[in-house]
VOPAGU-2260 file (C-alpha; in pm, 1 decimal, decimal comma):
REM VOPAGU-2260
SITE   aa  ch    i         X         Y         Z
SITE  UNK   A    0    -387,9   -8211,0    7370,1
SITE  UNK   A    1    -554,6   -8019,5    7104,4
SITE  UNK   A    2    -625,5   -7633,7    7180,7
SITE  UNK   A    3    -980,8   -7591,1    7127,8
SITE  UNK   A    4   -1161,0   -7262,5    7105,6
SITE  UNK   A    5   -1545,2   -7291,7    7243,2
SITE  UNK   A    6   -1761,9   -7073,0    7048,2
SITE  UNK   A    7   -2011,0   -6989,5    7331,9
SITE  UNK   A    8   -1707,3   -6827,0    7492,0
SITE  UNK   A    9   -1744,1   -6613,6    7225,2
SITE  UNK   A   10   -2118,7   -6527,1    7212,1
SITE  UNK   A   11   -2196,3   -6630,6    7547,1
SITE  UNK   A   12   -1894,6   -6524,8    7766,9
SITE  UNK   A   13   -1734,7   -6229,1    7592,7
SITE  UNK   A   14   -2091,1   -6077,0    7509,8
SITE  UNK   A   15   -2169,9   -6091,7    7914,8
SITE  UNK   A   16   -1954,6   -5807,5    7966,8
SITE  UNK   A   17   -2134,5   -5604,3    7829,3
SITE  UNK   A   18   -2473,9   -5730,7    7957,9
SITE  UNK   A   19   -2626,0   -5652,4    8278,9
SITE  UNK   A   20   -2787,1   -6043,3    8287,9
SITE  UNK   A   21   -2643,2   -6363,6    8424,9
SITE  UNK   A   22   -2486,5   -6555,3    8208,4
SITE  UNK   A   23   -2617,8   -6974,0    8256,7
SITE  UNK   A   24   -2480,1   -7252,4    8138,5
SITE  UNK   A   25   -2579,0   -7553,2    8134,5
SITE  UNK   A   26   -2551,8   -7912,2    7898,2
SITE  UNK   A   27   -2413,7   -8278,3    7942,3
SITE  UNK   A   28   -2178,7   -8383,7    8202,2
SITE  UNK   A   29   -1811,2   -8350,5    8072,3
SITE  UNK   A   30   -1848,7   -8127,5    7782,4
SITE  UNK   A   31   -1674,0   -7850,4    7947,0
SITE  UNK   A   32   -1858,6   -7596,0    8081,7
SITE  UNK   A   33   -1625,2   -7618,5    8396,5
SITE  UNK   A   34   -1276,7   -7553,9    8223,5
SITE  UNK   A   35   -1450,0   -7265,2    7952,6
SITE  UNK   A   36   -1537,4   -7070,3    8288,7
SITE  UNK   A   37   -1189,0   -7128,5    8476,0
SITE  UNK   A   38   -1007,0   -7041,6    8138,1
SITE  UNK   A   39   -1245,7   -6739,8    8112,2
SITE  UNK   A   40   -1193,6   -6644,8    8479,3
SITE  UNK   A   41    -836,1   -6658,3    8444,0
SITE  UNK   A   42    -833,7   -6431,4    8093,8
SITE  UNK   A   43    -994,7   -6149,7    8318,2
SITE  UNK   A   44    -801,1   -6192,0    8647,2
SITE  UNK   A   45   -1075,8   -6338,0    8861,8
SITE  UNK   A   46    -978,0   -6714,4    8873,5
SITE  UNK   A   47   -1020,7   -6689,2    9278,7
SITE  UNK   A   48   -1409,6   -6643,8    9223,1
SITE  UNK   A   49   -1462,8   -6944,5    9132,7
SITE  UNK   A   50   -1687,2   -7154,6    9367,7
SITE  UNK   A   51   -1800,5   -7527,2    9346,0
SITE  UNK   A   52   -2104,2   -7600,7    9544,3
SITE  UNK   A   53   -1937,3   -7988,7    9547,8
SITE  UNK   A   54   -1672,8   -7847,9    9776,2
SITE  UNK   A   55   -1746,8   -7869,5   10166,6
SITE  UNK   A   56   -1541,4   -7542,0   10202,2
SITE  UNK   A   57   -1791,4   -7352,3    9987,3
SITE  UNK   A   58   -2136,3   -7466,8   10145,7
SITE  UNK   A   59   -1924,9   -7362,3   10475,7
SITE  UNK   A   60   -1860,0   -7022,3   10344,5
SITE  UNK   A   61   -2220,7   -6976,7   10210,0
SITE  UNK   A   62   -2370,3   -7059,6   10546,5
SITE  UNK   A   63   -2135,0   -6851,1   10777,0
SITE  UNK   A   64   -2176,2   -6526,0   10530,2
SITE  UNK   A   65   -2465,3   -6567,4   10198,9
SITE  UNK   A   66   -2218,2   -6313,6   10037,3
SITE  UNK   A   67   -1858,7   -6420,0   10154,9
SITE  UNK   A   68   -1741,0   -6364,8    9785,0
SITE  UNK   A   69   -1812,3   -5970,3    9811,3
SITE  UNK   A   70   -1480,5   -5907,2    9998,5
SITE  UNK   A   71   -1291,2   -6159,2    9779,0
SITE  UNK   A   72   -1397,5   -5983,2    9470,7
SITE  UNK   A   73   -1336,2   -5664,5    9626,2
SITE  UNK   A   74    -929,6   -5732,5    9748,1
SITE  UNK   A   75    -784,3   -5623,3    9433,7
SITE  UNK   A   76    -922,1   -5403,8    9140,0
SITE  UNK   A   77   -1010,0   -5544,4    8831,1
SITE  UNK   A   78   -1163,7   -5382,5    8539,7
SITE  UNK   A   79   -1449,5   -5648,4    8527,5
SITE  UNK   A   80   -1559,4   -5861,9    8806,6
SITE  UNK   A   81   -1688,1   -6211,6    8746,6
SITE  UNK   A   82   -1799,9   -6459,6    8992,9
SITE  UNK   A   83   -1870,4   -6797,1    8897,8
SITE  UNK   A   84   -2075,7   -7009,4    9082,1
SITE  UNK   A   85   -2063,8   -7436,3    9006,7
SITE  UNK   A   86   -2389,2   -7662,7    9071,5
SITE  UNK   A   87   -2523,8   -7410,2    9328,6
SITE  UNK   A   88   -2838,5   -7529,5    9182,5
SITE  UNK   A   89   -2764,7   -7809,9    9431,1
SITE  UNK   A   90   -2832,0   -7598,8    9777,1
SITE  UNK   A   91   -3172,6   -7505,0    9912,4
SITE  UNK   A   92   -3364,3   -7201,6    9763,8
SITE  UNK   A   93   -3075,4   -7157,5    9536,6
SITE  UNK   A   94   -3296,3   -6945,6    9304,9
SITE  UNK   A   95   -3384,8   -6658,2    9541,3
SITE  UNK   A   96   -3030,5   -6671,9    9667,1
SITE  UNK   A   97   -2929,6   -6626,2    9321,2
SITE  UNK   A   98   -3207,1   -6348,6    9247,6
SITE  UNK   A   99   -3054,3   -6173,5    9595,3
SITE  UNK   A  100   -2726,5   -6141,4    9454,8
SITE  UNK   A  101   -2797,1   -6015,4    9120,7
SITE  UNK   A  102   -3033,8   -5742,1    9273,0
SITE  UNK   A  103   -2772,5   -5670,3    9537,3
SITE  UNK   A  104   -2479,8   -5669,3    9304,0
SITE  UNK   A  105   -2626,9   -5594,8    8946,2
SITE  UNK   A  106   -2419,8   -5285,8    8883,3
SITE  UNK   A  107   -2067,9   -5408,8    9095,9
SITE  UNK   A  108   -2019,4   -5752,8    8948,0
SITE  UNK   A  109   -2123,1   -6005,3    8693,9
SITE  UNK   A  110   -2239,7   -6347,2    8724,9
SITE  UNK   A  111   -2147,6   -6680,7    8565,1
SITE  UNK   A  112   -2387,5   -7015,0    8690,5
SITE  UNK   A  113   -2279,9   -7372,3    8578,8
SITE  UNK   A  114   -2480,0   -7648,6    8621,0
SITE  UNK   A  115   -2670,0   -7918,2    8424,8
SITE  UNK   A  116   -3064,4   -8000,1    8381,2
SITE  UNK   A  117   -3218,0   -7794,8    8719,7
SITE  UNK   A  118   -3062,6   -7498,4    8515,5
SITE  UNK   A  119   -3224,6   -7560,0    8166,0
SITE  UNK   A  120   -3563,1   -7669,3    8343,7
SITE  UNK   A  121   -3539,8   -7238,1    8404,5
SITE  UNK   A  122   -3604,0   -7175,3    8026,2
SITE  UNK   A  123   -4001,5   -7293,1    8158,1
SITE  UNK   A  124   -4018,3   -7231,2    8483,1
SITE  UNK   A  125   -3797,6   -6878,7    8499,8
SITE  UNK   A  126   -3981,1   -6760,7    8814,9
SITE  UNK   A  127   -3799,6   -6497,4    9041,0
SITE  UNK   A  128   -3476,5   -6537,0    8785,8
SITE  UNK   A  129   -3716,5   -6393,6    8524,8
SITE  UNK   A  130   -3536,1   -6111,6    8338,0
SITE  UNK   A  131   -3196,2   -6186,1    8524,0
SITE  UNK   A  132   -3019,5   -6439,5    8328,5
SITE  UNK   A  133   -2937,2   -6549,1    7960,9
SITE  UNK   A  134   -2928,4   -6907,2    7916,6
SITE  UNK   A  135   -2665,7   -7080,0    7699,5
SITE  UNK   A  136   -2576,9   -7481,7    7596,4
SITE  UNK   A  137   -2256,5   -7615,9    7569,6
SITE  UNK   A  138   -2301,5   -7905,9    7398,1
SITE  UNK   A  139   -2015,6   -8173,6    7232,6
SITE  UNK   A  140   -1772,2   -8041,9    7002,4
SITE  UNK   A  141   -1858,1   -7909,8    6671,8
SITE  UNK   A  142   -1581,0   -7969,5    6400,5
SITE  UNK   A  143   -1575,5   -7601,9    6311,8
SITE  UNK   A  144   -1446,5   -7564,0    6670,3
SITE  UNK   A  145   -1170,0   -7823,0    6641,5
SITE  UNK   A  146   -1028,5   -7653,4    6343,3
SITE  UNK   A  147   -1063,2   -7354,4    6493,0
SITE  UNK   A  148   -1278,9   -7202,5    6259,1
SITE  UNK   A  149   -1394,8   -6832,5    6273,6
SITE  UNK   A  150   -1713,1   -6826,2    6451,7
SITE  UNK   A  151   -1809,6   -6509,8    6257,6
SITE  UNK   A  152   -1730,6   -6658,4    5940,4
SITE  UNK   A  153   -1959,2   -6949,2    5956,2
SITE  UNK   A  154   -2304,6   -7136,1    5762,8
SITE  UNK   A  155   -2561,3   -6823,5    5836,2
SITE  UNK   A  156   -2410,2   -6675,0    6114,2
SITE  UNK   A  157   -2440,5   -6328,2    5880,2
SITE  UNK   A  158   -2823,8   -6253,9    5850,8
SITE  UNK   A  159   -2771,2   -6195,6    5466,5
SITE  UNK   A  160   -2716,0   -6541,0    5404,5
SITE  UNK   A  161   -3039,5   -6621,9    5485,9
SITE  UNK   A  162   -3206,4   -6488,2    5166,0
SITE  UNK   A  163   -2981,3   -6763,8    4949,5
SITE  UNK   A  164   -2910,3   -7023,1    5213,0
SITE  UNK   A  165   -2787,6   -7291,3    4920,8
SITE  UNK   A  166   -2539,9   -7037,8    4753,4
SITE  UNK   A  167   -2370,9   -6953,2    5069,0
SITE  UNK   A  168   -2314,9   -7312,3    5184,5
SITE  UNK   A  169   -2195,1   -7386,5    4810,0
SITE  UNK   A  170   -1937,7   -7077,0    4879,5
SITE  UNK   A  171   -1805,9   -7147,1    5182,7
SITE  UNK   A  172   -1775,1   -7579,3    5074,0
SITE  UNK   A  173   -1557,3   -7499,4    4774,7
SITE  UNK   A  174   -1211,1   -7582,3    5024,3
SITE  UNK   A  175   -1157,3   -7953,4    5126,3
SITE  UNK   A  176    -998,6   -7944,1    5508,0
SITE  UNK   A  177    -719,6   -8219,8    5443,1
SITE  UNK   A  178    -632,3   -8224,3    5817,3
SITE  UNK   A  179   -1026,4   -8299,8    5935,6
SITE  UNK   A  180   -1048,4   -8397,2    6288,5
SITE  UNK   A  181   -1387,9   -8547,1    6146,0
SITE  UNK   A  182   -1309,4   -8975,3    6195,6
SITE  UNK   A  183   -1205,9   -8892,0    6514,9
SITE  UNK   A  184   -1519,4   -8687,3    6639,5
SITE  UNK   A  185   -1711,5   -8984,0    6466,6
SITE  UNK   A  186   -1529,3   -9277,6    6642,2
SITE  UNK   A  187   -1455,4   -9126,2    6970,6
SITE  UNK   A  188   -1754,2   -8890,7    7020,5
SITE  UNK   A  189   -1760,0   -8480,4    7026,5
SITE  UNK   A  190   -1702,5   -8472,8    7470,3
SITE  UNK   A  191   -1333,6   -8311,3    7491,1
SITE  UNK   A  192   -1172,3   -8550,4    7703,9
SITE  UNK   A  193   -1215,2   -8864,5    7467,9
SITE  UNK   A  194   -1172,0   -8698,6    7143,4
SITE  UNK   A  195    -836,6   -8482,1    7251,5
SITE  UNK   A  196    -689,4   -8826,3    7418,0
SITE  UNK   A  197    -738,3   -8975,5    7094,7
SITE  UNK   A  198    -758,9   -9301,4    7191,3
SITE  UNK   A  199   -1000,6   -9582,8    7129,3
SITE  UNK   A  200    -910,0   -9762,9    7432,2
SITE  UNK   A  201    -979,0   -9505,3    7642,7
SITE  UNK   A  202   -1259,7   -9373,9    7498,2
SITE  UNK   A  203   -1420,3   -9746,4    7561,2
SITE  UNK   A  204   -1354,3   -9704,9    7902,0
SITE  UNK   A  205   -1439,8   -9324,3    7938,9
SITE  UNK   A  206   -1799,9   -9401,1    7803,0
SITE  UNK   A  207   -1854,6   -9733,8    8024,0
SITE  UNK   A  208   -1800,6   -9501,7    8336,0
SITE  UNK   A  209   -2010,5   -9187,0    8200,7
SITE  UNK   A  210   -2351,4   -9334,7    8239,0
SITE  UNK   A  211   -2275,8   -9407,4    8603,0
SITE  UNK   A  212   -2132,0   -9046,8    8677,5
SITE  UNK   A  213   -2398,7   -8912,1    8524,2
SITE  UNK   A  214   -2651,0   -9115,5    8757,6
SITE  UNK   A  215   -2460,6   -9073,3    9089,3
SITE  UNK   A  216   -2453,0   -8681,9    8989,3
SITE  UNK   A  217   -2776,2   -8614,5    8861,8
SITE  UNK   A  218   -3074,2   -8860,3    8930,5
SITE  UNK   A  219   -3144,6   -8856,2    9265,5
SITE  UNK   A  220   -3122,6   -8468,3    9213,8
SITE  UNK   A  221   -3367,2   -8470,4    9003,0
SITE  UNK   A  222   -3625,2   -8718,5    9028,8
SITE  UNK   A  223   -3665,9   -8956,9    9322,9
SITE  UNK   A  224   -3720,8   -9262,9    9023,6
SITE  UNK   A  225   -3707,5   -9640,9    9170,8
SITE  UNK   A  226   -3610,4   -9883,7    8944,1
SITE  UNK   A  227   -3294,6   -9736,5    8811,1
SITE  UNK   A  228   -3264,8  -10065,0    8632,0
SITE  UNK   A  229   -3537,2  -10062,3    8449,3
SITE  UNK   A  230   -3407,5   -9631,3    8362,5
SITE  UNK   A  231   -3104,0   -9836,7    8243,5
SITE  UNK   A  232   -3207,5  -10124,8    8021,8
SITE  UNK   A  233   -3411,8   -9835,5    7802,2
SITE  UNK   A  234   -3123,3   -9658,4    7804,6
SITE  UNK   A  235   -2943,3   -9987,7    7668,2
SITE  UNK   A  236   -3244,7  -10028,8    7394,9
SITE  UNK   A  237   -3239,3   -9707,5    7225,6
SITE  UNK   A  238   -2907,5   -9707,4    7055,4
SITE  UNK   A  239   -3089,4   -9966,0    6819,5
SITE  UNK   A  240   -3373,6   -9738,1    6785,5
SITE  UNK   A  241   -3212,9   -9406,9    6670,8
SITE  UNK   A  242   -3312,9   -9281,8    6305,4
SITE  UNK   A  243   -3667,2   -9433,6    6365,3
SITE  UNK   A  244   -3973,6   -9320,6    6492,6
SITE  UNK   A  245   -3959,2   -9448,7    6858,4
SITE  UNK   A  246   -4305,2   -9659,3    6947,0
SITE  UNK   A  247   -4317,3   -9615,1    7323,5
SITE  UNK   A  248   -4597,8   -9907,4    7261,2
SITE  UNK   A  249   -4328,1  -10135,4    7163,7
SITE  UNK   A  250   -4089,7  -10020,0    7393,6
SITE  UNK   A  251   -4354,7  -10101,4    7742,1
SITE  UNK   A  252   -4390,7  -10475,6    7562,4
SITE  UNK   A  253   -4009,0  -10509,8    7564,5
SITE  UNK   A  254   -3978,3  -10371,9    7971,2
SITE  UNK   A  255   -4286,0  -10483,6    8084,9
SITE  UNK   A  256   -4389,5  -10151,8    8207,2
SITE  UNK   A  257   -4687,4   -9923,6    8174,1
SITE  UNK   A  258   -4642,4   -9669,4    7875,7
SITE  UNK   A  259   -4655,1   -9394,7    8098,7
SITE  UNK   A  260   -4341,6   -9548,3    8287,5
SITE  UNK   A  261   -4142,0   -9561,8    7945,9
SITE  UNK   A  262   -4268,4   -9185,8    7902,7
SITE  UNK   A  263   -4170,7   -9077,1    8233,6
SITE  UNK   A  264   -3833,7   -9223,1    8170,8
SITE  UNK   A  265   -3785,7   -9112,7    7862,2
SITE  UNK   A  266   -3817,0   -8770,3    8002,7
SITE  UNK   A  267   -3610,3   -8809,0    8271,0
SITE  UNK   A  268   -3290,2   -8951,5    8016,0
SITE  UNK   A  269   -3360,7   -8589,5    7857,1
SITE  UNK   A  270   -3324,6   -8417,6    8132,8
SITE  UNK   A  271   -3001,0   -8581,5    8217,4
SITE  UNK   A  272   -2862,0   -8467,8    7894,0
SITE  UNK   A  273   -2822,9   -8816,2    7778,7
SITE  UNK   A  274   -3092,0   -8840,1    7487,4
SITE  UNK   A  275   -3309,3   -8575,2    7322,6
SITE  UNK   A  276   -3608,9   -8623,3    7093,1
SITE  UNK   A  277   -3666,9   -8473,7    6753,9
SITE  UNK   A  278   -4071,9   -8418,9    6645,4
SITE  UNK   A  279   -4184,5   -8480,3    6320,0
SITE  UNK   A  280   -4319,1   -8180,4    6139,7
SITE  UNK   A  281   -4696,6   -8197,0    6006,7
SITE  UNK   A  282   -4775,6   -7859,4    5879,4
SITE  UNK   A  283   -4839,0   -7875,6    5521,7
SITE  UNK   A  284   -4771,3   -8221,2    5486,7
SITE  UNK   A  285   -5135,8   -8387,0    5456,9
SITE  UNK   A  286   -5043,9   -8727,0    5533,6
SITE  UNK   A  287   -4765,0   -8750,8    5790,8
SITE  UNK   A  288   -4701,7   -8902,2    6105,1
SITE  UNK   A  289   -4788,0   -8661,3    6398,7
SITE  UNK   A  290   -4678,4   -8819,4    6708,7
SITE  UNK   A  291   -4397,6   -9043,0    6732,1
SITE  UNK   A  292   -4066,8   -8886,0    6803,4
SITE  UNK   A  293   -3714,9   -8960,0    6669,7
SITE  UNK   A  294   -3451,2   -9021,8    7019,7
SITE  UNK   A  295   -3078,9   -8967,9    6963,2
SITE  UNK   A  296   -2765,7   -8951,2    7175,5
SITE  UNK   A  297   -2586,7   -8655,0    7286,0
SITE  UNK   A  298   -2222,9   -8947,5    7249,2
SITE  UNK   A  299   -2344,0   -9082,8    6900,4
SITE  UNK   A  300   -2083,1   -9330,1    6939,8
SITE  UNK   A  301   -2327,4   -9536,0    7182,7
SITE  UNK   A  302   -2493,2   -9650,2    6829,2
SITE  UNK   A  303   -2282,6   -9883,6    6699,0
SITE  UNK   A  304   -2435,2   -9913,7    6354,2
SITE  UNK   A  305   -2236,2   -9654,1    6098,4
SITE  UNK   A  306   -2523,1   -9551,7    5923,5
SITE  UNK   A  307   -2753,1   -9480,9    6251,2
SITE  UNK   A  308   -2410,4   -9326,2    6420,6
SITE  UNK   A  309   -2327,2   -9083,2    6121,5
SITE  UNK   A  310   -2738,3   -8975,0    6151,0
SITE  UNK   A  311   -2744,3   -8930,4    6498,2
SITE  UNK   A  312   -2380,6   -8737,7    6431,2
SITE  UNK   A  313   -2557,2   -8519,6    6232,9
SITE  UNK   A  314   -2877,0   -8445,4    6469,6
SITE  UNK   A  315   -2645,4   -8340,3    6780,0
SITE  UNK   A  316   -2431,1   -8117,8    6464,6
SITE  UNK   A  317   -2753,8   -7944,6    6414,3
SITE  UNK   A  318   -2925,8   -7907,6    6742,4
SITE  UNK   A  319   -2597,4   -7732,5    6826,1
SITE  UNK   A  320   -2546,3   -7524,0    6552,7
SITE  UNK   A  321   -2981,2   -7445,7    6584,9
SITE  UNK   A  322   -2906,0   -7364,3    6953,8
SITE  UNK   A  323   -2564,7   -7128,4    6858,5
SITE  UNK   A  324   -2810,9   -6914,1    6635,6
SITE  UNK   A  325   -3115,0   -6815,4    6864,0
SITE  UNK   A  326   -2847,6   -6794,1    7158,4
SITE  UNK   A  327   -2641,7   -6544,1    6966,0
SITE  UNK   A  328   -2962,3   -6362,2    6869,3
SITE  UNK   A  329   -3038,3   -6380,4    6527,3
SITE  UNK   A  330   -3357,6   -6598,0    6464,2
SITE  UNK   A  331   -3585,8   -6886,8    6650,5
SITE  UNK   A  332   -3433,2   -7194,6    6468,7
SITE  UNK   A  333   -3622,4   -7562,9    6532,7
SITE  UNK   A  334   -3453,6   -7902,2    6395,2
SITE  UNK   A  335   -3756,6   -8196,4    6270,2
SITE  UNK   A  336   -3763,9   -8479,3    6093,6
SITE  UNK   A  337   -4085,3   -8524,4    5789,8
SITE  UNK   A  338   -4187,7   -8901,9    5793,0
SITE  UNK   A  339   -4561,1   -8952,0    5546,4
SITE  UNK   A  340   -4808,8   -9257,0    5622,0
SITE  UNK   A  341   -4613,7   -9403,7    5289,1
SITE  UNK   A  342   -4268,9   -9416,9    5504,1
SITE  UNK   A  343   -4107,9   -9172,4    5323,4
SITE  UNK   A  344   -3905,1   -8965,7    5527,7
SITE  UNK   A  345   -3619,6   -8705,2    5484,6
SITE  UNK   A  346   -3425,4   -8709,1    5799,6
SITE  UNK   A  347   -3435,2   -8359,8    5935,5
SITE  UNK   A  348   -3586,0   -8011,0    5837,4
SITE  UNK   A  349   -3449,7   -7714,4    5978,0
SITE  UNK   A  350   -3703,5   -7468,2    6011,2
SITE  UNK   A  351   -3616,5   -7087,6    6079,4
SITE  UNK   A  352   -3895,3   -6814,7    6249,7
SITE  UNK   A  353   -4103,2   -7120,7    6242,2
SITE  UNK   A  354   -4114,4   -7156,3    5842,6
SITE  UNK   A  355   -3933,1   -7494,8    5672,7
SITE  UNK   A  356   -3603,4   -7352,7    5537,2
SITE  UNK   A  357   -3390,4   -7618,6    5417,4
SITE  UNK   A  358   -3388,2   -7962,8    5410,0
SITE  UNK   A  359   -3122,0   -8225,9    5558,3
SITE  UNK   A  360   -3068,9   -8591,4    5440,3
SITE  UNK   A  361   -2785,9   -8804,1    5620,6
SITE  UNK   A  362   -2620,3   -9095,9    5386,9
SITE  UNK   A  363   -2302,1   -9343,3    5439,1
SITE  UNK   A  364   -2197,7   -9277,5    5077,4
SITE  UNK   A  365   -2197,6   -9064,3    4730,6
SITE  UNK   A  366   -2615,8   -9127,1    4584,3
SITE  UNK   A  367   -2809,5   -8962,8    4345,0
SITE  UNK   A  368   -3125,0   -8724,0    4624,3
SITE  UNK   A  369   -3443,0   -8935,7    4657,7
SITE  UNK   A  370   -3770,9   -8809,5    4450,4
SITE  UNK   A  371   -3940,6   -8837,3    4733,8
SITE  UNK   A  372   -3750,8   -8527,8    4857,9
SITE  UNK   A  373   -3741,3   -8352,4    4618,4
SITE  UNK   A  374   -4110,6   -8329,5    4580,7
SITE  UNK   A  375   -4123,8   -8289,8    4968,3
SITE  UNK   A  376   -3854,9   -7906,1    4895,8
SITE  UNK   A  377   -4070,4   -7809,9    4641,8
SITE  UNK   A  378   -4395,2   -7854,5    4838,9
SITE  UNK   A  379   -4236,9   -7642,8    5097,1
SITE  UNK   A  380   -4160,4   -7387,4    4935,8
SITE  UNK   A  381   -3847,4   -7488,3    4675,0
SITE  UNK   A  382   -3640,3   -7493,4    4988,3
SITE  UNK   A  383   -3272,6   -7627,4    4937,7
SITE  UNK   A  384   -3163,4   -7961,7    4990,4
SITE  UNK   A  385   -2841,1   -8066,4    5150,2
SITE  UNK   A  386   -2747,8   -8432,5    5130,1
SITE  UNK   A  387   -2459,9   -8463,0    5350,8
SITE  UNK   A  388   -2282,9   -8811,0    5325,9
SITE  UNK   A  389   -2034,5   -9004,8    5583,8
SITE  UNK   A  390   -1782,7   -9046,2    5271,2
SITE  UNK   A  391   -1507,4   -8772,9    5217,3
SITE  UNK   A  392   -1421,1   -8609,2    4880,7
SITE  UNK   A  393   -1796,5   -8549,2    4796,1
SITE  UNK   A  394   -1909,6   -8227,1    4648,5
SITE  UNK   A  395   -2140,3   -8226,2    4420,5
SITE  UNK   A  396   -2411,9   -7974,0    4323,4
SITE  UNK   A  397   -2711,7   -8137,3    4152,1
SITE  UNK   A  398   -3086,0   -8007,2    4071,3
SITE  UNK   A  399   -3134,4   -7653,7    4135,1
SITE  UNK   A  400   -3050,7   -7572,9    4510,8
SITE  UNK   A  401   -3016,5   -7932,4    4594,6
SITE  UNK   A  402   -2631,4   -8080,1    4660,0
SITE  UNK   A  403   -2472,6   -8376,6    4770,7
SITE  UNK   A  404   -2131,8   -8269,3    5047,1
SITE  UNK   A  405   -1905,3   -8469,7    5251,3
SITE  UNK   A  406   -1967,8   -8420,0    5635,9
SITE  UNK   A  407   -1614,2   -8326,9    5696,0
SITE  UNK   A  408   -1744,3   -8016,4    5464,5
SITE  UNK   A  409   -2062,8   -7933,2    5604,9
SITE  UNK   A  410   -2016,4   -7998,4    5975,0
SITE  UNK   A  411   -1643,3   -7767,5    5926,5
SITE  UNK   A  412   -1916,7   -7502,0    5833,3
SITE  UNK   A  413   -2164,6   -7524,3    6159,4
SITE  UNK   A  414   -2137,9   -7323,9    6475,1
């Protein structure tokens, strides 16, 4: 099994000890958030503060005394105290228990909280918890992370690189990484257990089980929905959907449900951490498309199609690298996609403090950057263009700030 540094253990973990704020973590089923904590527990000598709400023993200890952990954490000295606590957001009135302990215990120990979609639902609805927590996302693998990459050393992780994004990609994509763990994040998804078995066998039989775990776990706790059949034959539909504007028109024809039951469901696959929805941007582009909404998967490998697969890649690449950057601090990043009236589309635009910054364009293969876009990064504001293509040995500068670069280049240079 492959040793793989998380980089929110970094920013996330390592920066909480010097914060006064819990630190919450939350993102799909199975992408690790358990094993970062227990590794980070066990780096500062607190792996017995670890408690899993799942476990009868710990509901037990929680009703008996609300703050049972106090003498654990107090039996030995340690120079910082962390306490973890695992789907707690599954008990009753688990927010004012968790704004009682940080009040109680703000200046004696810290406070890590793992747990799925009740926790990111908090970035809205912060409540009693406002103030009291940061809120990270562990999300798939990135392939900066498999090669073990320095975090610091990344695609605009240094605030200077900002003023020439283009040059400082082109600088850090001048060495090829012969040993790429790239094919294998693309054919057996970015979720650690599949990708460090390296097997295609099991990673068949790992994803035919995850959509059922991930429904016995989470959906009843989060929605009281009926017809989980009808939640799973959209979920069966969209992998031949992704890298197009999804009609939620055509979609109700297909179920024979109302559109609002297609929307509700939609939602509820987001909040699950299954899918996620990309909005076309419309500012400054006169005749686009305002509504409709590009779906992809967190596992791209539930599209099938290579071209659709390597796009949808390339969305969950860029959500999480989007995600790394306001989380560490540095700006408000947004990922869109730009479709016109006249179908032209470039297939995402990553927009920084709001303003369009550079554009994206995912291809199978090596050819020459559409018109189309290059019109659309000059009407933006000359704004760089980064073609990124499925095929390796690509790298290729063309018009002025516009390139064409292998994935296993570009992705090795994303948070």
């Amino acid at each position: 099994m492959k040793d793989i540094q998380r980089f929110l253990k970094e920013y996330g973990l390592e920066e909480a000890k010097k914060n006064r704020q819990m630190v919450f973590i939350c993102g799909p089923r199975q992408t690790g958030k358990t094993t970062l904590a227990r590794e980070f527990l066990k780096e500062m000598d607190c792996q017995d503060l670890y408690f899993n709400w799942d476990i009868s023993k710990t509901r037990q200890m929680f009703r008996e005394d609300p703050t049972f952990f106090e003498n654990i954490a107090r039996d030995r000295e340690r120079k910082i105290t962390f306490i973890t606590f695992d789907e707690i957001h599954k008990g009753r009135d688990w927010k004012d228990r968790l704004k009682g302990f940080f009040d109680q215990f703000e200046n004696e120990f810290h406070f890590i909280i793992i747990g799925s979609a009740r926790l990111d639902m908090l970035r809205k609805k912060g409540e009693s918890l406002s103030g009291r927590f940061f809120l990270y996302n562990l999300l798939p693998l990135a392939l900066s992370e498999c090669e073990n990459m320095d975090l610091n050393k990344l695609w605009l992780i240094d605030r200077e690189s900002l003023k020439n994004p283009f040059s400082s990609m082109m600088d850090l994509c001048t060495h090829k990484n012969e040993k790429s763990s790239y094919k294998d994040l693309f054919n057996l998804s970015g979720f650690p257990e599949p990708f460090t078995k390296g097997e295609e066998s099991f990673h068949n039989k790992w994803q035919h089980s995850y959509v059922d775990l991930v429904f016995e776990q989470d959906l009843k706790d989060l929605t009281s929905v009926k017809d989980i059949d009808g939640l799973e034959h959209l979920l069966n539909l969209l992998p031949l959907r992704v890298g197009r504007p999804l009609s939620v028109n055509s979609i109700r024809e297909d179920l024979k449900v109302a559109h609002e039951t297609v929307s509700n469901w939609l939602r509820i696959l987001e909040k699950l951490y299954l899918t996620f929805p990309l909005s076309p941007y419309s500012k400054k582009i006169a005749r686009s498309i305002r509504k409709e909404k590009k779906w992809y998967f967190y596992d791209w490998t539930r599209v099938k199609e290579p071209s659709f697969r390597f796009e949808n890649m390339l969305a969950v690449s860029l959500l999480r690298a989007a995600k790394c950057w306001e989380q560490m601090g540095l700006f408000k990043c947004k990922i869109q996609y730009i479709r016109t009236i006249e179908k032209k589309e470039v297939d995402f635009l990553i927009l920084i403090d709001s303003k369009p910054f550079a554009l994206v364009e995912a291809k199978l293969s090596q050819t020459d950057i559409d018109s189309h876009v290059l019109k659309l990064a000059k009407h933006l504001g000359n704004i760089p263009i980064f073609q990124v293509v499925h095929q390796s040995g690509i790298f290729k500068k063309r018009e002025e700030d516009s390139s064409i670069i292998s994935a296993d280049r570009f992705l090795l240079n994303l948070p």
